[in-house]
DRENKOLTI-524345 format. One line per field, with one value per residue (C-alpha): residue number from 1; x, y, z; residue in three letters. Coordinates in nm, 2 decimals. Each point is the difference from the previous one (the first is absolute). Last residue first. Layout:
<pts>
k	NUM	...
c1	X	...
c2	Y	...
c3	Z	...
r	ALA	...
</pts>
This chain:
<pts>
k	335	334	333	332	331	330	329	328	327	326	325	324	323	322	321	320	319	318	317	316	315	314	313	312	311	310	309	308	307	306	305	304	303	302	301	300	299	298	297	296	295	294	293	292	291	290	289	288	287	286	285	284	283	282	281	280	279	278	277	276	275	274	273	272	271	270	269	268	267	266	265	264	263	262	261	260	259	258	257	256	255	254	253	252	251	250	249	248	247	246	245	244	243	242	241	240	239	238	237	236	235	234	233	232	231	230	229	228	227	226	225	224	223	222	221	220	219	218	217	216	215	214	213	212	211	210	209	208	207	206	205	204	203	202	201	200	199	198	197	196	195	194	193	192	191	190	189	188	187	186	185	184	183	182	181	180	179	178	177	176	175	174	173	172	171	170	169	168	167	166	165	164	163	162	161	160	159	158	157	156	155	154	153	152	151	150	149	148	147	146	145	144	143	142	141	140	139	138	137	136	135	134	133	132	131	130	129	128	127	126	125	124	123	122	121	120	119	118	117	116	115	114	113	112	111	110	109	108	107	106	105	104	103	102	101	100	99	98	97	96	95	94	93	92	91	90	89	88	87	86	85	84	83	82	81	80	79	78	77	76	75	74	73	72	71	70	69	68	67	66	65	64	63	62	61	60	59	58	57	56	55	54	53	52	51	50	49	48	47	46	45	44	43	42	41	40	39	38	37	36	35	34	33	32	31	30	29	28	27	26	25	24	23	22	21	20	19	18	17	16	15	14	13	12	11	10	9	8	7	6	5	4	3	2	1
c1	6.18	0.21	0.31	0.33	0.12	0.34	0.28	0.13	0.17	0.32	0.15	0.01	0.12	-0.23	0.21	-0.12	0.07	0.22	-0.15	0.26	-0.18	0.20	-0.05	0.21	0.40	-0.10	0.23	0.33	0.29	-0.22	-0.30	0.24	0.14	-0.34	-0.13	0.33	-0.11	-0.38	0.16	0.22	-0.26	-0.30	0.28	0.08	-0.33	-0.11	-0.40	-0.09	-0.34	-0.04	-0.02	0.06	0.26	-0.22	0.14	0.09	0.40	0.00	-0.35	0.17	0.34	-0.24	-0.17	-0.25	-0.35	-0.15	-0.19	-0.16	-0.23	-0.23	-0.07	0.34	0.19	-0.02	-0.18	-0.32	0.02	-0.20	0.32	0.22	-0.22	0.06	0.39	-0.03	-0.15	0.19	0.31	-0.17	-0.01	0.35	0.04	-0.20	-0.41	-0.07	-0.19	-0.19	-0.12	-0.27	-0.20	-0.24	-0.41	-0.16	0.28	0.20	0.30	-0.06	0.01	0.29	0.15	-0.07	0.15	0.31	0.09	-0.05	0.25	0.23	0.02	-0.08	-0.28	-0.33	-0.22	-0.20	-0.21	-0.17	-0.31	0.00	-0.01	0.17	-0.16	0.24	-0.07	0.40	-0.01	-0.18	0.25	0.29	-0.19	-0.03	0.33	0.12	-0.21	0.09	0.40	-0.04	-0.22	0.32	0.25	-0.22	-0.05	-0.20	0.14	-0.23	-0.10	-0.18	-0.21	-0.01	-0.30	0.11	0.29	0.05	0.41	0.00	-0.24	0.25	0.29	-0.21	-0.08	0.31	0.11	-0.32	0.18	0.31	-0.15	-0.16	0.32	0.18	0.37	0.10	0.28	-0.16	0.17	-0.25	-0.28	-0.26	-0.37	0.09	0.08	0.18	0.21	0.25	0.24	-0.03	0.28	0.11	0.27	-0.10	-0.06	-0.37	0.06	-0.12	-0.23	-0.33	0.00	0.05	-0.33	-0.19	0.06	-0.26	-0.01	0.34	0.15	0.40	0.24	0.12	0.38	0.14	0.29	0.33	-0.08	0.11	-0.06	-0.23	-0.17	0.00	-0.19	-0.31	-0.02	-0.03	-0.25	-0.21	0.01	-0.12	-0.29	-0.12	0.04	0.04	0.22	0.25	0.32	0.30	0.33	0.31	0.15	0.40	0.14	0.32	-0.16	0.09	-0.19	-0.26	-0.08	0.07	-0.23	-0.28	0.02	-0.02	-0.27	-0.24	0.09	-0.11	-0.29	-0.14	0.07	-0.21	0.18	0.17	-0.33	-0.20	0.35	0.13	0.37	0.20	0.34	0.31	0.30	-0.03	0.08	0.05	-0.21	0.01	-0.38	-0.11	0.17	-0.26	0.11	0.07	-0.17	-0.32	-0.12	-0.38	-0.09	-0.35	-0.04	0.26	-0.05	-0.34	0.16	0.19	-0.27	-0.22	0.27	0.03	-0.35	-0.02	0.33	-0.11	0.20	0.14	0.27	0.29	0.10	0.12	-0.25	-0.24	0.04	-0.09	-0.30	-0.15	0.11	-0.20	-0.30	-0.16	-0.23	0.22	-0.10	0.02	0.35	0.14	-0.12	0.14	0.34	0.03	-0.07	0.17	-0.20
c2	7.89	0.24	0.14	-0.13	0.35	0.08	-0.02	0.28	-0.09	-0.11	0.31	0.30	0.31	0.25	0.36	0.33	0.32	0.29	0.35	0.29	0.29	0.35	0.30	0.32	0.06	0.32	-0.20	-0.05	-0.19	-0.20	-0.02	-0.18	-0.25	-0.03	-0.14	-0.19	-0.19	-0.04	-0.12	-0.26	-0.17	-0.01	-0.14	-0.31	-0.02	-0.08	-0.14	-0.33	-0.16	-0.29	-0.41	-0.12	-0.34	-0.25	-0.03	0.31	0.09	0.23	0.20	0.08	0.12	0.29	0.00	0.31	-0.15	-0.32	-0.23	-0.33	-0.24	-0.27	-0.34	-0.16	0.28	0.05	-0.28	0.03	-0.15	0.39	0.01	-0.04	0.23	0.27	-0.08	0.12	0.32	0.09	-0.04	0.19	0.31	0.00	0.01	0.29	0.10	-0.42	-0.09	-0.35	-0.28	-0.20	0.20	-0.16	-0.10	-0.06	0.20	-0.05	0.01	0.38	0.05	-0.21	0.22	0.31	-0.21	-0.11	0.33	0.20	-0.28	0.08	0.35	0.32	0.11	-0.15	0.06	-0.30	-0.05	-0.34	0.19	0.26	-0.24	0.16	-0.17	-0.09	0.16	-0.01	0.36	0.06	-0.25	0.19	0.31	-0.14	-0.11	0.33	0.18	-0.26	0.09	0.33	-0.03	-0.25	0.30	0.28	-0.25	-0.24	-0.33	-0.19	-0.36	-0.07	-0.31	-0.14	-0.21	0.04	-0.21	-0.11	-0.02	0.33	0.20	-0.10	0.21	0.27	0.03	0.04	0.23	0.21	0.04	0.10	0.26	0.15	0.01	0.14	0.01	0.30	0.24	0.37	0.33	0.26	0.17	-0.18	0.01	-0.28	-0.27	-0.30	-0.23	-0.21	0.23	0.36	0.20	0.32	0.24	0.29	0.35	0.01	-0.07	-0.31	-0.03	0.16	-0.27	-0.26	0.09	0.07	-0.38	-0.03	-0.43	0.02	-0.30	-0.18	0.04	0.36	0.10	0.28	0.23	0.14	-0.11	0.22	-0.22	0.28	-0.12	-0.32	0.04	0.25	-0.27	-0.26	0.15	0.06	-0.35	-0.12	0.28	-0.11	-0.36	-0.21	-0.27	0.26	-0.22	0.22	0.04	0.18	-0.04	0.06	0.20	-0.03	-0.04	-0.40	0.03	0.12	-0.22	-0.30	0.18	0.03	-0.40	-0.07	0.20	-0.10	-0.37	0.08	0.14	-0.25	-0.27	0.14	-0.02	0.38	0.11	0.36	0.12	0.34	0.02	0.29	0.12	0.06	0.19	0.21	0.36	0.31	0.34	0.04	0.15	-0.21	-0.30	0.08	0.04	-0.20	-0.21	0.23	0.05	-0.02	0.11	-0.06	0.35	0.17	-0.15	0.15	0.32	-0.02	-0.11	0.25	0.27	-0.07	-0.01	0.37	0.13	-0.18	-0.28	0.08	-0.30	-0.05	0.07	-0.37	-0.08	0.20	-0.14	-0.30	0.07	0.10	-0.35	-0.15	0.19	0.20	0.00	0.05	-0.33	-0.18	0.12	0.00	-0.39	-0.11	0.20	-0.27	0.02	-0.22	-0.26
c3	6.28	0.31	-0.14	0.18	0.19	-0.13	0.29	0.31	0.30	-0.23	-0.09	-0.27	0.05	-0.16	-0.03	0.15	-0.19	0.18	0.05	0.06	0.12	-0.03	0.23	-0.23	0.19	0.22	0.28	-0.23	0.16	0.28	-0.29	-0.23	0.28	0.08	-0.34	-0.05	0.36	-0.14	-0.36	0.14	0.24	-0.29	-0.21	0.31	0.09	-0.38	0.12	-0.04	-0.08	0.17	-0.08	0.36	-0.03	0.12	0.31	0.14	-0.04	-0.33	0.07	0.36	-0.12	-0.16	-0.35	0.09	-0.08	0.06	-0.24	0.15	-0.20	0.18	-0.02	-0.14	0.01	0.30	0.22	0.16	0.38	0.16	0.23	-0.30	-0.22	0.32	-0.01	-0.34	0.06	0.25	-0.21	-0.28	0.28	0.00	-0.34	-0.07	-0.15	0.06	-0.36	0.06	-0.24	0.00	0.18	0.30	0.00	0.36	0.17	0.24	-0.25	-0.01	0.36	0.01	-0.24	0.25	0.30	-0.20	-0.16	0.40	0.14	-0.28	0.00	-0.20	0.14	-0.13	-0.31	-0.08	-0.37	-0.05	0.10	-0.24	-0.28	-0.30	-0.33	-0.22	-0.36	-0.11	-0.04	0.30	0.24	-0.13	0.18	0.29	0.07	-0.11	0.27	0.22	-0.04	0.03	0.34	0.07	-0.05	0.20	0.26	0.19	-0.18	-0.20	-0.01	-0.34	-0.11	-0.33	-0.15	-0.42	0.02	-0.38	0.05	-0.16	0.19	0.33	-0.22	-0.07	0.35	0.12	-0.33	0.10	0.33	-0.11	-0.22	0.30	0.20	-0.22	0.18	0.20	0.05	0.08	0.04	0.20	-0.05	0.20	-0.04	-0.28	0.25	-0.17	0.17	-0.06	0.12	0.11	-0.08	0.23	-0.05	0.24	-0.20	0.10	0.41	0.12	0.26	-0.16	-0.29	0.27	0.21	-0.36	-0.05	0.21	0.04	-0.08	-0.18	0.04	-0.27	0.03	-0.08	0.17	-0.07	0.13	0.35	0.24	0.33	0.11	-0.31	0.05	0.31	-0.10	-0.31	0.25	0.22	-0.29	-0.11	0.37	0.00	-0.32	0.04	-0.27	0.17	0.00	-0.05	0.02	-0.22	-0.01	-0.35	-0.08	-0.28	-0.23	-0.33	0.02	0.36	-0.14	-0.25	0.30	0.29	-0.29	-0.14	0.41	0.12	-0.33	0.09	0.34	-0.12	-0.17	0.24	0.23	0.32	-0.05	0.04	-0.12	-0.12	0.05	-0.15	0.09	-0.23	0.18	-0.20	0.30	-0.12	0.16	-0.09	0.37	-0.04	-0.28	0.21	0.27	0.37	0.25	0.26	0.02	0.34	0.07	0.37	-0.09	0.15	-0.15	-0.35	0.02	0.10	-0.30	-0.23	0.07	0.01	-0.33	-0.11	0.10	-0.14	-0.36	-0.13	-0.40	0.00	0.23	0.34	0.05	0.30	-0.12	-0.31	0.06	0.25	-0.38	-0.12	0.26	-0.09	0.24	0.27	0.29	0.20	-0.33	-0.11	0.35	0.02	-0.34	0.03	0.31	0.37	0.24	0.17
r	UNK	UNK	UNK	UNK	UNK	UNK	UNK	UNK	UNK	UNK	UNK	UNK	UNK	UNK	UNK	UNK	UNK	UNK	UNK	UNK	UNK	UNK	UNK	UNK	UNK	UNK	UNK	UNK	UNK	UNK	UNK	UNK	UNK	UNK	UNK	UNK	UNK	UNK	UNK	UNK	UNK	UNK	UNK	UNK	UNK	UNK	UNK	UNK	UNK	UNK	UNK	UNK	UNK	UNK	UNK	UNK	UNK	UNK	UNK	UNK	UNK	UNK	UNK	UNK	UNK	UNK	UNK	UNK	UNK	UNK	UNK	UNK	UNK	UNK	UNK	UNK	UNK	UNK	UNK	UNK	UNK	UNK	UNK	UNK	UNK	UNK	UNK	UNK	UNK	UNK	UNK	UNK	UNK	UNK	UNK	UNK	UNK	UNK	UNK	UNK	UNK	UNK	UNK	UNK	UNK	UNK	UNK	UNK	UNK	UNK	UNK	UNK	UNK	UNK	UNK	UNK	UNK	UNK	UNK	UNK	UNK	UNK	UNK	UNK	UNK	UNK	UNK	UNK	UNK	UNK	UNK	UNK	UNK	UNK	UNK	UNK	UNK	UNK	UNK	UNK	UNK	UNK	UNK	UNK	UNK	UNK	UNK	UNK	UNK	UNK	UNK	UNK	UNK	UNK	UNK	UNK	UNK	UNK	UNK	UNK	UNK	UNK	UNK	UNK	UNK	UNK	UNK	UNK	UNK	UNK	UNK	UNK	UNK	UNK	UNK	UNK	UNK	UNK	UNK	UNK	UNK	UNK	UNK	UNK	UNK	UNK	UNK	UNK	UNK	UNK	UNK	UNK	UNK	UNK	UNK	UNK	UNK	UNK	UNK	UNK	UNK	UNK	UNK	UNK	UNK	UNK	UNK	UNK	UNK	UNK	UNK	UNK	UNK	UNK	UNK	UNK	UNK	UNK	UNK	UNK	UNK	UNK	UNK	UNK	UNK	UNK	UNK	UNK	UNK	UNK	UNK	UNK	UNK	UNK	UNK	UNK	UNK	UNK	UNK	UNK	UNK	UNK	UNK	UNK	UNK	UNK	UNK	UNK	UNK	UNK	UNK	UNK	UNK	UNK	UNK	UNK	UNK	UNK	UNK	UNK	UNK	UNK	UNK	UNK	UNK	UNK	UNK	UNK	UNK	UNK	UNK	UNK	UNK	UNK	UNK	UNK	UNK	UNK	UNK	UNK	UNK	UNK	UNK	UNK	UNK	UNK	UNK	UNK	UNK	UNK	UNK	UNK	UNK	UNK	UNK	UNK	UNK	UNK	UNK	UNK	UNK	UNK	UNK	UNK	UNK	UNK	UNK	UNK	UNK	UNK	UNK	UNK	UNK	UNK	UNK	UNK	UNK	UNK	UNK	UNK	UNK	UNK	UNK	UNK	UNK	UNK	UNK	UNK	UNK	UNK	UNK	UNK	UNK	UNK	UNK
</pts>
């Protein structure tokens, strides 16, 4: 298999953004590390394609996209509302699915940038996100959306996650459901989202059963088999908060499997608002996030960076918005 940036990096013991320079004979790189890398990139037989665009001080007009899965629906609305904003500013997007691997994202970014990208955008997790921070060079544009990572200084576009979960459950709390259940997504955004979950549930003095509480990947087959867990159950929720859209989905087709019918016997609230909460039957009440903004403001943000690279980190937090459906209804109080 032919070695990547990834490989020299890690066989040298240094930073991918330190084999960087090497390679573009930039940056403050003592004579000893050099030679490290070099040989290193002797004996892995490691040939660059071409050479950085900070070197040939060229321009792309190409912006990369990482994306943990272009079959989440999520994300593929997200690919396609940033392709379109940059296109009208005269750009084009190159995008990869990372399925949240380290080594896989890393690979990528070591890729699009012998392809001379002009800047990156970062949708997908890190599970060391000190592995990205050390492959990207200060002065690089980089935004990070829909995610927030406070070890990171860079430009972020994100929606409150945390307030968009308290609005989830504020919204069950209002049709009298006081036995909810929560399936969570393992991320950053859906650890957000629980947090605000749980905290709506304080002020409104429902108790948060631990149990009725499932944190899966984000993917149907993993929603259904941690709600059927909870359906298994000698007593159930009433009502059920799924952290995304796609996770809802599972979710539902678990209450099918278990014969209780939404609305009717059980309350469903997604989050995203994605083609997927508009076809399901019921309708998926969600909480939507502004893709289209969110899009517009992370290409503007590199556009800005692109002209002026000391330009001050900025993070642009969007609110989340109920959308109301049909797979959720007021719980008849019990006499």
């Amino acid at each position: 298999m032919k070695s990547t940036i990834y490989d020299v990096a890690k066989s040298a013991g240094v930073s991918i953004a330190t084999v960087s320079k090497v390679i573009n004979q930039t940056g403050n790189i003592s004579e000893k590390t050099r030679e490290r890398v070099l040989h290193t990139m002797k004996e892995l037989q490691y040939q660059p394609s071409v050479v950085a665009s900070a070197l040939t001080g060229k321009k792309t007009s190409t912006f990369g996209l990482l994306i943990p899965d272009l079959a989440n629906p999520f994300f593929a609305e997200v690919a396609r509302n940033l392709e379109d904003q940059a296109q009208a500013s005269g750009y084009s997007i190159v995008m990869c699915s990372t399925d949240n691997k380290d080594r896989k994202g890393l690979e990528y970014i070591s890729l699009m940038q012998r392809k001379q990208i002009d800047g990156l955008i970062v949708a997908c997790q890190f599970s060391d996100w000190s592995l990205f921070r050390d492959s990207i060079a200060d002065d690089f544009p980089v935004v990070l959306f829909s995610k927030d990572i406070p070890s990171l200084s860079m430009h972020t576009v994100t929606v409150d996650d945390c307030k968009g979960g308290y609005q989830a459950i504020q919204h069950l709390a209002s049709l009298n459901h006081i036995r909810i259940g929560i399936v969570t997504e393992d991320s950053p955004s859906g650890d957000y989202r629980l947090q605000g979950a749980k905290q709506a549930m304080s002020d409104a003095g429902i108790p948060v059963i631990n149990d009725w509480i499932v944190r899966v990947n984000s993917s149907i087959q993993e929603a259904f088999e941690g709600t059927s867990r909870i359906f298994a159950m000698k007593e159930r929720p009433t009502a059920l908060f799924a952290c995304n859209d796609l996770l809802a989905i599972g979710a539902l087709q678990a209450a099918q499997q278990s014969a209780l019918r939404v609305p009717e016997d059980l309350s469903i609230i997604g989050f995203d608002d994605t083609i997927l909460s508009k076809i399901v039957i019921p309708r998926l009440t969600t909480i939507s996030q502004p893709i289209q903004e969110m899009a517009r403001e992370t290409i503007q943000l590199l556009l800005r960076q692109s002209e002026k690279p000391d330009v001050p980190k900025q993070k642009i937090v969007f609110h989340p918005q109920l959308v109301l459906g049909l797979s959720s209804r007021l719980l008849e109080q019990q006499s």
